[in-house]
Steps between C-alpha positions, in 0.01 A plus 500: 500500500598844459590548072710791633821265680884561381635116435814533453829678373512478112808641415697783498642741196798688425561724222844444419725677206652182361331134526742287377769648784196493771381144420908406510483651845213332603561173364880421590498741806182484673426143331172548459329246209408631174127509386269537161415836425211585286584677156427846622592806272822611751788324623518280837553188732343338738625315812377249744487657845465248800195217384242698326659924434628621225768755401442701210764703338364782253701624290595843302593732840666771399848660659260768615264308695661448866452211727379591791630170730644431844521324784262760707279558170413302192583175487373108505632216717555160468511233774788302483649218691866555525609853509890438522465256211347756298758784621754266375348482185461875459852503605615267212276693249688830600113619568416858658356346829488630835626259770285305746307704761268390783158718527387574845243166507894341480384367130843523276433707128759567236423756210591472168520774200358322123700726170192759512572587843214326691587338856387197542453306870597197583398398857486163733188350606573543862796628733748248571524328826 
């Protein structure tokens, strides 16, 4: 067997300015469950992502240090299985979201923007009948 093999996603990190706010965001909006964090030497959070990824929020970003996010550039996206529920939910949270949207393969996406500025996709498994 080849040592060299990727296995999986692990998670993904965002440097955000203020973790308490973010993890707010990403626990009542996104409602993604909260997870141990070892006792590093910085501020952060981590997330459950699907079964097995992780979120991790770093914190300490300074006003200075722009996000570079969008739809068409960085971002992460999470399968979902019912996109107007969620929209309604984004709705009622008075989140910055961008409405449903069908890609060309006819799968439906909706984009959301977390406090630092990062979009974040939300997308169905497959196009509806």
């Amino acid at each position: 067997m080849n040592t060299l093999t990727t296995e999986a996603l692990d998670h993904v990190a965002l440097y955000v300015r203020d973790v308490p706010t973010s993890a707010n965001f990403y626990e009542k909006t996104l409602l993604l469950s909260r997870l141990p964090r070892p006792a590093f030497d910085f501020p952060g959070a981590w997330f459950r992502l699907g079964v097995s990824q992780e979120l991790h929020l770093i914190g300490n970003r300074r006003e200075d240090d722009n996000v570079m996010s969008g739809s068409r550039s960085n971002h992460f996206a999470l399968k979902v299985l019912d996109l107007d529920a969620w929209e309604a939910h984004f709705q009622q949270k008075k989140a910055t979201y961008r409405p449903p949207k069908a890609r060309p393969d006819g799968i439906r996406q909706i984009f959301i923007q977390d406090p630092d500025g990062y979009w974040i996709e939300l997308c169905e498994a497959s196009p509806r009948p």
